[in-house]
C-alpha positions in Angstrom: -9.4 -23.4 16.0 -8.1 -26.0 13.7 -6.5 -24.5 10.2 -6.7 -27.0 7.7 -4.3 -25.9 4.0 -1.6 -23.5 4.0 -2.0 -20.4 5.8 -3.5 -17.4 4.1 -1.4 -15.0 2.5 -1.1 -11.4 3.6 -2.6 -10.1 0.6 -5.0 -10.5 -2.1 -3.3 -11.7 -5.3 -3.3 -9.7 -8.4 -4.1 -11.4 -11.7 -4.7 -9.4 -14.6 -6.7 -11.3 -17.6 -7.3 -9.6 -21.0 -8.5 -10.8 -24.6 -5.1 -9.4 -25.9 -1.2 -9.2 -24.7 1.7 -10.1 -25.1 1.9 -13.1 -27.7 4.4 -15.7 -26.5 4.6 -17.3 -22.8 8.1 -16.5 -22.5 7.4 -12.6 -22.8 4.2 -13.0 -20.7 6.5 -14.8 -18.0 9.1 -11.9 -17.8 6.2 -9.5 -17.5 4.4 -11.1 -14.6 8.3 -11.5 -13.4 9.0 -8.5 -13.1 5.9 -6.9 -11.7 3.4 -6.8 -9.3 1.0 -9.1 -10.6 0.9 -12.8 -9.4 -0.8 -14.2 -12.3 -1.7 -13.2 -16.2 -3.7 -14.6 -18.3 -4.1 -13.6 -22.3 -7.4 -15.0 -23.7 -6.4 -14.7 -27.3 -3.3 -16.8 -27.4 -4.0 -19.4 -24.9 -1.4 -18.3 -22.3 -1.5 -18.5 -18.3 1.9 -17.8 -16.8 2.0 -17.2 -12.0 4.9 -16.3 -10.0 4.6 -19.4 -8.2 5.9 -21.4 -11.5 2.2 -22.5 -12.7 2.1 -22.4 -16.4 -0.4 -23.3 -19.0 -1.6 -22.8 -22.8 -3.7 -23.3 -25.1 -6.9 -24.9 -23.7 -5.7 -25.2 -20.3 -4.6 -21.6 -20.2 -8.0 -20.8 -18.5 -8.2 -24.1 -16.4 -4.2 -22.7 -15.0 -6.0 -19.9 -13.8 -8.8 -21.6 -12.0 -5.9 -23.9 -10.7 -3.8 -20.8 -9.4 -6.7 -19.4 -7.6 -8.0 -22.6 -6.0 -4.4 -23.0 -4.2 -4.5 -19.3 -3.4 -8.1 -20.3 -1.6 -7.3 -23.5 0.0 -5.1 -21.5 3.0 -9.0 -19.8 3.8 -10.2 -23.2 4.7 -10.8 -23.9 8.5 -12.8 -25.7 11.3 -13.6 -24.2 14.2 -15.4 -26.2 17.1 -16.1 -25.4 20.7 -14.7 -28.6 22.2 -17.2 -27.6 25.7 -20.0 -29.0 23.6 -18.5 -32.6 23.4 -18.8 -32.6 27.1 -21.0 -35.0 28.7 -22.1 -34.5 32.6 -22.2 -37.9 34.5 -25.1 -37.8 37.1 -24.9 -40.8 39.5 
């Protein structure tokens, strides 16, 4: 087995997303901080704020999250081949 990306994590990140919350990144950031949540993002105000430092608002708030996730993802990716089946038998 070949792993391509990072390696998965342990566990299954926690990212909370609601309409409403907490109204400036900087309160949003010491919430997710200080909690067990990876990730948070608040609809209403345009803010995305991740442990791992990713930040976004306004209309990129959303597209932070889909960021976020997709790097969570990429350490899933892997090829698996049976190298057996490359194998040629010479007959003389």
């Amino acid at each position: 087995m070949v792993s391509v990306g990072a390696p998965p994590e342990q566990r299954i990140p926690i990212v909370v997303v609601g309409y409403e919350g907490w109204k400036t990144l900087e309160s949003l950031e010491n919430k997710v901080n200080s909690s067990i949540i990876d990730a948070a993002l608040i609809i209403d105000r345009g803010l995305f704020v991740a442990k791992d430092g990713t930040t976004a608002t306004g209309s990129l708030a959303l597209w932070g999250m889909i960021c976020f996730l997709n790097r969570k993802i990429q350490g899933l990716l892997s090829v698996s081949t049976n190298p057996l089946s490359y194998a040629v038998e010479i007959v003389e």
